[in-house]
N, C-alpha and C positions, 0 to 999 in steps of 0.2 A: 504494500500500500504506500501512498505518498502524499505529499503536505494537504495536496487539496480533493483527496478521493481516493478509491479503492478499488482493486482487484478482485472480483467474485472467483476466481480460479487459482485452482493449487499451483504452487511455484516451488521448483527444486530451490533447495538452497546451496548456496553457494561459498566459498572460503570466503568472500568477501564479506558475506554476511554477518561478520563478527557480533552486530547490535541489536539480533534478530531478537522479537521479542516473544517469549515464550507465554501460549494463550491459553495451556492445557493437553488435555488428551481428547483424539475423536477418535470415532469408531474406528479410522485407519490408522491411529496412531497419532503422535507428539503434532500441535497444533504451532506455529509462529507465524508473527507478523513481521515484513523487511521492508524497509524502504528502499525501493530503488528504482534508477532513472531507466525510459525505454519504455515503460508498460505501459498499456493504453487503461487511462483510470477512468473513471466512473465516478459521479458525486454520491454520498451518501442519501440525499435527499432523491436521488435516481433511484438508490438501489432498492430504498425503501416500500417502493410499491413493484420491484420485479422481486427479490432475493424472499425465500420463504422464513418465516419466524427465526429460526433456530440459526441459519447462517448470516442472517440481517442482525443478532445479537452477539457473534460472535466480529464482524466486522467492526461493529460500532465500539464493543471492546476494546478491539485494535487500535481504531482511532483514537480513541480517551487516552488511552495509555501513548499511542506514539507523540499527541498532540503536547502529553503532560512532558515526554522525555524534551522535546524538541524546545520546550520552554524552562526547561533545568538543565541548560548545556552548561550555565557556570553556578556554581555555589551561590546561596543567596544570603550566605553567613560572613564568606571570607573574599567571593570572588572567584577562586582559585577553578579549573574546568572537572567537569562531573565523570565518573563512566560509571557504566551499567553493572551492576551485579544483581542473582537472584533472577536471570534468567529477564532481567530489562525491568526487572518490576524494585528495586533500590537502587537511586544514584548515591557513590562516595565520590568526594575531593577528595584531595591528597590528604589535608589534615582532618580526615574521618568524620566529615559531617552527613549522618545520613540525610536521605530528602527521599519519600515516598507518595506516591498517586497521589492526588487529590479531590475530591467530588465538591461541587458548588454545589447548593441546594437552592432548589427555586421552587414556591407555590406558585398551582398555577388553579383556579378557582372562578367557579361559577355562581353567582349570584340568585339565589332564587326567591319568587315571592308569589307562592301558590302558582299560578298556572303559567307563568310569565320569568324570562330566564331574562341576565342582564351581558352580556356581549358588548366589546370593544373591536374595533379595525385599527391598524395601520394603513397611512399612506401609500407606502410601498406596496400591498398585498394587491392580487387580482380585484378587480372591480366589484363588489358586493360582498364581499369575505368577511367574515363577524366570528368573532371566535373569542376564548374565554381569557378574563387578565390573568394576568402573571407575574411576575419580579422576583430578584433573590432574595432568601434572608440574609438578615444582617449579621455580625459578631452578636452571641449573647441573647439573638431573641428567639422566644417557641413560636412555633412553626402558625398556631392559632394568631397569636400576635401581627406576623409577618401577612398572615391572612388578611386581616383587617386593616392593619397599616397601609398595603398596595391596591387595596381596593378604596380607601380613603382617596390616597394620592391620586390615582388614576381615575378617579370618578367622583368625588364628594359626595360616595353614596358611604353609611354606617352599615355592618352586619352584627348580627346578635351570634347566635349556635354557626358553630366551624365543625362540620364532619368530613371526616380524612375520608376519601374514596380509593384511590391507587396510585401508584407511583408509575414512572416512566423512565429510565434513562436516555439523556438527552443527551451526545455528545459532538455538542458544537460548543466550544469543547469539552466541556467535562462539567457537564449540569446533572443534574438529578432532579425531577419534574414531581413534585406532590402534589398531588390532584386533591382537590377538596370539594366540597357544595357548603356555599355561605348563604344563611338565610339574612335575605334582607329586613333592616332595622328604621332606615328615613333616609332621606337625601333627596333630589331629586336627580338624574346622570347627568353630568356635560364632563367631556377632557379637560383635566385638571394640571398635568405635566407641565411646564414651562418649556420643556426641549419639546413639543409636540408629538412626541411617543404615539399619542391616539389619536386619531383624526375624527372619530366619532365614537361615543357608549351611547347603549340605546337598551330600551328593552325588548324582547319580543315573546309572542306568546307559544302556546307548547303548540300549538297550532299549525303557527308557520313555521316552526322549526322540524314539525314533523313533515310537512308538506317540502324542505327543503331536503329532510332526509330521502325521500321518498324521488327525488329529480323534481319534482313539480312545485317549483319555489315561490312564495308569492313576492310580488317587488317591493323593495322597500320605495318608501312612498309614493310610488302606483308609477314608479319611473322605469320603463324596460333595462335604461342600463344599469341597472342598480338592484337586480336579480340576486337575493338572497345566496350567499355561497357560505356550508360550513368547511370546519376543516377536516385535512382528507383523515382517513378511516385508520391510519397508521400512528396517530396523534393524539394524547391522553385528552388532550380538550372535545377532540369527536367521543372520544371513549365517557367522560364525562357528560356531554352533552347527550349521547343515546340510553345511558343510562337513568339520565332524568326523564327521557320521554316515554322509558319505560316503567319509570316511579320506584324505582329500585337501585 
């Protein structure tokens, strides 16, 4: 695999491989990951809807882990340059400072208030895309906390009860995605960020979110170009989101 995507195919290794990073055992034996120049890559975001469950989690592994080495090539103690031991999973300096993976944690949470879900877009995203907020936690805060906090900021909406739903591993680069459903408490929605993060919070009912499940999306306000889109099926916020339309 390489800085900006991956190889869905086995690859001999080779002497040069010295930095290969070892990912486990598979059915055929000793798993790694190599970076090297030559191979025709693939985005993760591609592979995502071709690669099945089980190799789409072993690649995105890869990623985390090559994305963490490539960002700890020097000591962040002393300086001094890192190498691999433990099979790429501990870097040491010379004067023995270990430095191991790291995972971000990010909520990533839906707003609910009986039959009506509350959704944000970015700018950048396909035209009518609404999907659920998000942001990382801080140093020192529980994860309920970090809940309400970023749905403060991003919306000036309050929630009361925080229910954990599922996690995701997110590795652009090395996030961890806690999915929750926040029941709403007051506010009314508009984008709150100052960097404009959101372009629009809204609400919508279970209605149209099931009709957008379904392909046959209603438009948001009665505008064709502005055809309801969730996120794709690969994505804890679609996963969150069909779980609420199913009430479970």
């Amino acid at each position: 695999m390489g800085p900006h995507g991956a190889h869905a195919e086995p690859l001999a290794l080779l002497d040069s491989d010295a930095g290969a990073l070892f990912l486990g055992v598979g059915p055929e034996g000793p798993v790694f990951a190599v970076e090297r120049d030559g191979v025709e890559l693939a985005g993760l975001r591609d592979l995502a809807v071709s690669l099945p469950g089980e190799q789409l989690g072993v690649v995105a592994y890869a990623s985390a882990l090559a994305s963490w080495a490539r960002a700890n090539r020097f000591c962040g103690r002393c300086g001094t340059p890192t190498h691999a031991t433990e099979g790429g999973h501990v870097l040491v300096c010379e004067n023995g400072h270990q430095h191991h993976p790291r995972t971000d944690p990010v909520v990533i949470m839906l707003v609910v208030d009986g039959d009506r879900v509350l959704m944000g877009r970015q700018a950048a995203w396909p035209q009518g895309r609404y999907s659920a907020l998000a942001g990382f936690v801080e140093p020192g805060e529980r994860l309920e906390d970090a809940v309400a906090r970023e749905v403060l900021e991003e919306s000036g909406v309050t929630v009361g009860d925080v229910r954990y739903i599922a996690s995701q591993p997110w590795p652009f680069p090395v996030s961890l995605m806690l999915g929750f459903w926040a029941t709403y408490a007051g506010g009314e929605p508009r984008p709150q960020a100052a960097d404009g993060e959101l372009e629009d919070v809204r609400w919508f009912t279970r209605d149209e979110v099931v009709e957008a499940v379904s392909g046959d999306a209603s438009w948001i306000d009665g505008a064709p170009s502005d055809r309801l889109m969730l996120p794709p099926r690969t994505a804890i916020a679609r996963l969150l989101l069909d779980r609420w339309v199913a009430g479970r």
